[in-house]
C-alpha positions in Angstrom: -102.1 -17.4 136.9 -104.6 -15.2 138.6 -107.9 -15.9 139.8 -111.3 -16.2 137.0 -114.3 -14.0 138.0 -117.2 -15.0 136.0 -119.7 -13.0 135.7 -123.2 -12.4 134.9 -123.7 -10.3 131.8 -126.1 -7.4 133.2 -123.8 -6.5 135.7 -121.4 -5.2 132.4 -124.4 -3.8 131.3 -125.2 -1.7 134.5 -121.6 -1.0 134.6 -121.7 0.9 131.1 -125.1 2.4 131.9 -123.7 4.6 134.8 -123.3 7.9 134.4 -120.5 10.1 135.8 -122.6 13.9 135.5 -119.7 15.4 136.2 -118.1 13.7 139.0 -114.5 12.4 138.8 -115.3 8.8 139.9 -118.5 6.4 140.7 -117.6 3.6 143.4 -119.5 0.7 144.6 -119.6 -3.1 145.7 -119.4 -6.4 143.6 -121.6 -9.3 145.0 -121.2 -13.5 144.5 -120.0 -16.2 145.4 -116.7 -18.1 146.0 -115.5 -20.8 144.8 -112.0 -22.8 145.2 -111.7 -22.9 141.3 -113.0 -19.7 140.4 -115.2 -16.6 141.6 -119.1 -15.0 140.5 -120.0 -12.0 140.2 -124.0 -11.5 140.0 -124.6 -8.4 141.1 -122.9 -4.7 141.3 -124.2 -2.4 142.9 -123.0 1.6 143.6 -122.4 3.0 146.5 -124.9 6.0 147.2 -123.8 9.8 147.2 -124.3 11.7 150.1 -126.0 14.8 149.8 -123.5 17.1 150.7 -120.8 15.3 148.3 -123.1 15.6 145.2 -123.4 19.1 146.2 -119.8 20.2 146.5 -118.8 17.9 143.1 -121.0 20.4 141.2 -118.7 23.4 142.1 -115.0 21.8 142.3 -113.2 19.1 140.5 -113.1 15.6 143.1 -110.4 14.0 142.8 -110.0 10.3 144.3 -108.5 11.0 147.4 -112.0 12.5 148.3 -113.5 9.4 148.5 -115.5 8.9 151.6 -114.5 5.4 153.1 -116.6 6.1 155.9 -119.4 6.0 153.5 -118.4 3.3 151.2 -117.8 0.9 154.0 -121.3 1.9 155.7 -122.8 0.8 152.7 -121.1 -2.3 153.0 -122.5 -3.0 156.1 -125.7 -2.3 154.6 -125.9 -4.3 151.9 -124.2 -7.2 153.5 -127.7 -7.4 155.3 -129.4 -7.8 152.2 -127.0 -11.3 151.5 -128.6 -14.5 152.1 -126.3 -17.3 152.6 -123.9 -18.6 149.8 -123.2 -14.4 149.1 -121.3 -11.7 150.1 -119.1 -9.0 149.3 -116.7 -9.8 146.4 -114.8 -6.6 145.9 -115.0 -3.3 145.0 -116.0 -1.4 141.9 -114.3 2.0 140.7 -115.6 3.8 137.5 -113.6 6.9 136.3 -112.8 9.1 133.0 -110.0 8.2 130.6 -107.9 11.1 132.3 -108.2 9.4 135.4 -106.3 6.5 134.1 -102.6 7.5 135.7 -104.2 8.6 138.9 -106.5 5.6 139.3 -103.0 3.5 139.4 -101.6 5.2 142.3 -104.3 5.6 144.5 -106.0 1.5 143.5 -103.6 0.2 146.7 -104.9 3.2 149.3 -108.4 2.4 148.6 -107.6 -1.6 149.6 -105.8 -0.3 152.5 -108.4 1.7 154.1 -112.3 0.3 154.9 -114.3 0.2 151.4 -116.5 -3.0 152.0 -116.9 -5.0 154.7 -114.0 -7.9 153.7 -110.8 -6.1 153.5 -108.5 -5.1 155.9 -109.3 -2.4 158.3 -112.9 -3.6 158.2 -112.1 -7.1 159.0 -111.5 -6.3 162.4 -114.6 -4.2 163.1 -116.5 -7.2 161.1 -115.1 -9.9 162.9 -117.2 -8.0 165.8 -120.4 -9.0 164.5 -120.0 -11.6 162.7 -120.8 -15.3 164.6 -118.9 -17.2 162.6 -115.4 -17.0 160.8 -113.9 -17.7 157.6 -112.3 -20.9 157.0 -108.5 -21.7 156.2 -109.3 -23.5 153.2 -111.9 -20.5 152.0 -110.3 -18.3 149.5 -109.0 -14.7 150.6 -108.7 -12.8 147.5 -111.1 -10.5 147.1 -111.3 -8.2 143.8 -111.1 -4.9 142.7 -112.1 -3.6 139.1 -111.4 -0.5 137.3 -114.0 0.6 134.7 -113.2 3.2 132.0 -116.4 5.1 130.7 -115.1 6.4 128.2 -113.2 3.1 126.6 -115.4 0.7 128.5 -112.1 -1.1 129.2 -111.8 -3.0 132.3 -108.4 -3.2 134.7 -109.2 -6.5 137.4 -106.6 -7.0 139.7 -107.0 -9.1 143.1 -105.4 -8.9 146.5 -105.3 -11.3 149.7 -107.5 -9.4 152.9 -105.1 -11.6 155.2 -101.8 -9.6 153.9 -102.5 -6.2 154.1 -98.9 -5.5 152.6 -100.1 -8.3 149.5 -99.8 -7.1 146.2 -102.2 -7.0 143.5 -102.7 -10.1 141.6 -103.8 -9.8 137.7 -107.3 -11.4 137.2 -109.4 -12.7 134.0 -113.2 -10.6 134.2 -115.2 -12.9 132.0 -118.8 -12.4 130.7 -121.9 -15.2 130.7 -125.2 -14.9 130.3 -128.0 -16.6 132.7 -124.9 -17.1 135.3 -127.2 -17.8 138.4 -130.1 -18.7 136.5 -129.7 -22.7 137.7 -128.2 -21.6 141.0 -129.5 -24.3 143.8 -131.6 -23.0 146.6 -131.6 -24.1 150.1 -134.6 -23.4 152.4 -135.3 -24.2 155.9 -137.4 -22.6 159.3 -135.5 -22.5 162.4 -137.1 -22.0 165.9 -135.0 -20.4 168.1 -135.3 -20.1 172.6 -132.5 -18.2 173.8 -131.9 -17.4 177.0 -128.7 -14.8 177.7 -128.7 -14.0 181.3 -127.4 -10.8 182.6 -124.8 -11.1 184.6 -124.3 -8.5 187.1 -120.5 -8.3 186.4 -121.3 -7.4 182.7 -123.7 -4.2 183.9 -121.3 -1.7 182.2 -122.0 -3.6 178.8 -124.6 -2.2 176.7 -127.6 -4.2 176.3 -126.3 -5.0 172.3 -122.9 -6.7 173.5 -124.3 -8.6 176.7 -127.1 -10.3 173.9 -124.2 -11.0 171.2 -122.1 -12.5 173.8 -125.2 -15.0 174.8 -125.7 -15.7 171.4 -122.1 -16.9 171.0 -122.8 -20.1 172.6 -126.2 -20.4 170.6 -123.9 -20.0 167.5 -122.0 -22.7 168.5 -124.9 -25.1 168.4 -125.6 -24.4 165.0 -122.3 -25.1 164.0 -121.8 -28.2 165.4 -125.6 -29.4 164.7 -126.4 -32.2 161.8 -127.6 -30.9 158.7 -130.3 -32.7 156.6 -130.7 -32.0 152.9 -134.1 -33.3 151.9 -134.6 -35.7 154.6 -130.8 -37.6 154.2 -127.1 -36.8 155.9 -125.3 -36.4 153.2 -120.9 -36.7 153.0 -119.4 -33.3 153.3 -117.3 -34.0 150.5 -120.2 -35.2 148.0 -121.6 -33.5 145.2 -124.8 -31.8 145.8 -126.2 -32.8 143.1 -125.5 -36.5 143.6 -128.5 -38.7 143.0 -130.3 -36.4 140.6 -131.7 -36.8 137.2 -129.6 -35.7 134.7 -130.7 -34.7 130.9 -130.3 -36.9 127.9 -127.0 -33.9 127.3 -126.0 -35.8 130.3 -125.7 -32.9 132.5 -127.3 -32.8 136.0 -130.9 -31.1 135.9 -130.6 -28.1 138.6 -132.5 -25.5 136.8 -135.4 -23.8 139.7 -134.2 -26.7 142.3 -134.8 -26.3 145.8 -133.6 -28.0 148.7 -135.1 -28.2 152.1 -132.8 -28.6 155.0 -133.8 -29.6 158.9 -131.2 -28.9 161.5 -130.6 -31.3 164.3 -129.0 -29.7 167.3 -127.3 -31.8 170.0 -129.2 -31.9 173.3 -126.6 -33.9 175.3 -123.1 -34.3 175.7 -120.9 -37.4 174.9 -120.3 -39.5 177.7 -116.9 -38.8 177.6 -117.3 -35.0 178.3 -117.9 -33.7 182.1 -119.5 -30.5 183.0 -120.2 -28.7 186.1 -123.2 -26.4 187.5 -122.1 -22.6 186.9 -124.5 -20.0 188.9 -124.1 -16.5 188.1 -125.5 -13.2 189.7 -127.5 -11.6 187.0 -129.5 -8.1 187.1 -131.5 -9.5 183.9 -131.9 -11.5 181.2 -132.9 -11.4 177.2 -134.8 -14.1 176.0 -134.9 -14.5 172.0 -137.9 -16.7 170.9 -139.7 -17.5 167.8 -139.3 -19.0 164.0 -136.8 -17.5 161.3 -136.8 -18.2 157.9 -133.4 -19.1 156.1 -132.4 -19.3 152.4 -129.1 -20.2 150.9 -128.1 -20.3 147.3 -124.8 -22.4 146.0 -123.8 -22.4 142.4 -124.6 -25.1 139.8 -121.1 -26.3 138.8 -120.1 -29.4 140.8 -121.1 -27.8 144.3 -120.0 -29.8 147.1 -122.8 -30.7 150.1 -120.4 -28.8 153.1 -120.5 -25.4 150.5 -124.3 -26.0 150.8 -123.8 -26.6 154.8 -121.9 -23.5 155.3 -124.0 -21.2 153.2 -127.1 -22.3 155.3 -125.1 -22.0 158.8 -124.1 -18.8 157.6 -127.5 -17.4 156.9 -129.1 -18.7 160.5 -126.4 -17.2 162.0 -126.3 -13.7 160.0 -130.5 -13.4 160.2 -130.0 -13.7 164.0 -127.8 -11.4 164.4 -128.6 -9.3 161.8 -132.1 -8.5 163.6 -130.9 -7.8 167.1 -128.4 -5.5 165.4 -131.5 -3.3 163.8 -133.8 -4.0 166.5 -131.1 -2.0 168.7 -130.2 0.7 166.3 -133.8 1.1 166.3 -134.3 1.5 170.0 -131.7 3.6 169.8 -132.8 6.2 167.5 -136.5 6.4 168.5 -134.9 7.1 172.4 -137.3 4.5 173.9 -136.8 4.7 177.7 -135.5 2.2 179.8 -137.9 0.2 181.8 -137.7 0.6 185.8 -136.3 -2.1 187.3 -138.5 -5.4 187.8 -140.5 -4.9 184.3 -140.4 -6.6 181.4 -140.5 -5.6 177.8 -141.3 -7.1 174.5 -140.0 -6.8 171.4 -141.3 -7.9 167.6 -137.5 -8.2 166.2 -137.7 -7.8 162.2 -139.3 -10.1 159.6 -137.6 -11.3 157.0 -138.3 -9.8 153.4 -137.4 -11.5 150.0 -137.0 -10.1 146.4 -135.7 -11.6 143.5 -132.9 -10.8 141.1 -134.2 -10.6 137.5 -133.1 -13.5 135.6 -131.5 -15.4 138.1 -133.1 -18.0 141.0 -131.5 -16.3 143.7 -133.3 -13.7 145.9 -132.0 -10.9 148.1 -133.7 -9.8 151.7 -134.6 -6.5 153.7 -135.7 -6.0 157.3 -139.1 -4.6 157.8 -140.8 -4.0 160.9 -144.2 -4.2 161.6 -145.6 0.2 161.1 -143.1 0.1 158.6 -145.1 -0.1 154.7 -144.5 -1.7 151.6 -143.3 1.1 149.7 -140.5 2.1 152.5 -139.2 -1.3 151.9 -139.0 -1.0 148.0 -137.3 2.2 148.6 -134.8 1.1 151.0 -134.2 -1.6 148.1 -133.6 0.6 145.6 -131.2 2.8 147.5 -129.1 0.1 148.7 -129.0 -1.8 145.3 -129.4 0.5 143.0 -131.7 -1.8 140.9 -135.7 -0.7 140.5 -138.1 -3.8 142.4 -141.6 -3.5 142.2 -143.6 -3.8 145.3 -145.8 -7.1 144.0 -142.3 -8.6 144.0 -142.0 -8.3 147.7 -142.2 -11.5 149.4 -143.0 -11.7 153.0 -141.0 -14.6 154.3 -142.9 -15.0 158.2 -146.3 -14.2 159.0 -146.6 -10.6 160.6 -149.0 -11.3 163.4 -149.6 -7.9 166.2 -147.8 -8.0 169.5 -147.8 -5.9 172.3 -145.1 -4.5 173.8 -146.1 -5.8 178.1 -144.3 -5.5 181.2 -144.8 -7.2 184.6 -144.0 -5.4 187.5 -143.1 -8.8 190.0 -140.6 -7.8 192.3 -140.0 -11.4 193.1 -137.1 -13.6 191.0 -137.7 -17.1 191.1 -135.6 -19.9 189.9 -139.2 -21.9 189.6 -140.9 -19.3 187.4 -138.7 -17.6 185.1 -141.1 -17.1 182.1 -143.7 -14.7 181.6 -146.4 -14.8 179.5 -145.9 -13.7 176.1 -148.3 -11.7 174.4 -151.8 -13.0 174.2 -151.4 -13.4 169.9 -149.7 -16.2 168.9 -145.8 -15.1 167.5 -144.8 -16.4 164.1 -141.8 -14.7 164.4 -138.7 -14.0 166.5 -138.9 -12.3 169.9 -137.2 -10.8 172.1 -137.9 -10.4 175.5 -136.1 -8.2 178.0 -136.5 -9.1 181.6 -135.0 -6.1 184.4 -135.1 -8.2 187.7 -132.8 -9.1 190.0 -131.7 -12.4 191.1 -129.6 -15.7 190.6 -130.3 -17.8 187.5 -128.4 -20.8 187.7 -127.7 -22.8 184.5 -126.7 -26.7 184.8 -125.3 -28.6 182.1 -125.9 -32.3 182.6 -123.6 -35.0 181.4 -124.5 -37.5 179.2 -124.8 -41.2 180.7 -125.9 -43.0 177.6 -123.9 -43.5 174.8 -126.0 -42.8 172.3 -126.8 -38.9 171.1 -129.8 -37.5 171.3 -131.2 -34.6 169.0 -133.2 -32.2 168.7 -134.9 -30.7 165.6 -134.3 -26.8 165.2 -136.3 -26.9 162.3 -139.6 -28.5 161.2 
């Protein structure tokens, strides 16, 4: 037997709302949640023309093999952005004619072979790039692809496994409910984050974007291995979430608009057992990430399990993070900001965090906004990605927005005693980063542990 999708009843609805105008087909991305049982879907969303292709499907007939994969998986990346923990990219979505029928068949495995969204196959590899963490074993790697007649309004689900490229597909049952995510559990928590990713002088050929992901490799590795707190208390991996909760005189657990705050404890030294040795290294720089992110992740209501609710929120720490260097970099990138000379220093305000909610449901969706950057660009950008109209009161500004300037120092001196500068005179709310362009040795020791015990240290307040 094949795998159960449930899913929330608006997304049929948008499904039968779209409108073909002419074109041969209408693509786009399928968002939830996995489970080991069974699979949500709470949100579809289609993948934007380009300008040119709306253009030239005005004057000839498109067939499928025109699809732009490019394109489609682009807007993967995009939207996978917009996915706080506990989400992410189900499958795909593909609405055609009646006519299309026949052709639909023959081209369904080609469009899982090539790069449509950010899960399957080809863009596996080129995800596994940015990604800090990877899947499990025991995590389920079927992902979903669904063809949607407009004119019948008859639906062809059929699955297949992202770890067999040569899998084949897998019948799958596309059921409706209403209010899917309405009772979905929440998980909130504020991380501060000091990272410091020295530039080693062997790695000068790197671009500044792959010397800061590899430093924040061993960051990430923290927060794996850190202790998770679910409203104050360590909780089993293996016990319900909802264990301990007040349940309703139906019996049933009461989750409905129920958050959870979560505290992360990092490990500050190793176990006794473990030895370590100084490491110096010859560095030309160094990036220094500092300040507070807000996290959210959302688990479904049936019988979730505390490590589902562990991973979702290790997850979104880890994505945020990287998410905003990622933008930060494009963005440096595209406005052509020179290079500092050698010896300065330069700040960066790395993204805040922006929420919006999904109508009808608990769970909330975020954007990347930078500080010049308005209200109603953010909306738009919304809109475009989701295809779902937000209005800008429903914007919610997850970290304070406080002014910082962008300073340099120009000390030709490195020194092992003083390797901080002063950050900007405003006090910062939110995550930094800080590029520093001088040579010299930065030596980093790691210490072993000579008591037994373990000593933390809270990430989050």
């Amino acid at each position: 037997m094949g795998r159960t999708y449930i899913v929330e009843e608006t997304v049929g609805q948008y499904l039968s709302n779209i409108s073909l105008q002419g074109k041969a087909f209408v693509s786009g991305l399928l968002i939830g949640q996995c489970s080991s049982q069974k699979d949500y879907v709470i949100l579809a969303t289609r993948t934007p023309p380009k300008e040119e292709q709306d253009e030239s499907s005005k004057h000839s007939k498109a067939k499928l093999d025109n699809l732009d994969e490019e394109w489609a998986t682009e807007h993967a990346n995009q939207v996978s952005r917009m996915l706080p923990g506990g989400l992410l990219v189900l499958g795909v979505f593909i609405i055609t004619t009646l006519e299309m029928g026949n052709e639909f068949q023959n081209i369904l495995h080609r469009l899982m072979c090539f790069p449509l969204f950010q899960l399957v196959f080809a863009v596996e590899k080129s995800m596994n790039k940015k990604r800090l963490w990877n899947f499990t074993d025991e995590e389920v790697s079927e992902r979903v692809t669904l063809h949607f007649c407009s004119s019948t309004k008859k639906i062809f689900c059929r699955t297949y496994d992202i770890h067999n490229p040569k899998s084949s597909a897998k019948p799958a049952d596309w059921k409706y409910q209403n209010g899917l995510s309405a009772s979905w559990l929440s998980l909130e928590c504020t991380v501060y984050i000091n990272i410091h990713v020295p530039l080693s002088t062997t790695s000068v050929s790197y671009t500044l974007e792959k010397n800061t992901k590899n430093g924040l490799i061993h960051w990430a590795k923290q927060i794996e291995n850190s202790i998770y707190l679910i409203n104050g208390q360590v909780k089993d991996e293996d016990c319900d979430l909802l264990e301990g909760q007040k349940k309703s005189s139906r019996g049933n657990t009461q989750a409905a608009n129920h958050s959870f705050d979560v505290r992360v404890l990092t490990q500050l030294l190793l176990n006794s057992d473990h030895r370590s040795t100084a490491t110096v290294q010859i560095c030309s720089g160094s990036v220094n990430l500092k300040g507070a992110v807000k996290c959210r992740a959302y688990v479904h209501s049936n019988k979730p399990k505390v490590k589902d609710a562990v991973q979702a929120m290790k997850r979104d720490i880890l994505n945020t993070v990287a998410d905003r260097c990622e933008i930060l970099f494009e963005d440096l990138l595209l406005n052509e900001i020179p290079e500092k000379k050698d010896s300065e220093k330069e700040f960066h305000i790395l993204p805040h965090r922006v929420f919006v909610p999904i109508p009808g449901s608990t769970v909330m969706l975020c954007d990347y906004k930078f500080g010049d950057e308005s209200a109603e660009e953010i909306r738009d950008h919304f809109i475009e990605m989701l295809d779902h109209m937000i209005q800008i009161e429903d914007l919610e500004i997850a970290e304070e927005i406080n002014t910082a300037c962008v300073s340099s120092s120009m000390n030709t001196e490195a020194s092992l005693d003083n390797t901080d500068d002063e950050p900007p005179k405003q006090p910062i709310k939110t995550i930094v980063l800080k590029i520093q362009q001088n040579i010299g040795v930065i030596a980093a020791f790691a210490v072993a542990a000579l008591a037994a015990g373990i000593s933390f240290h809270y990430f989050s307040d």
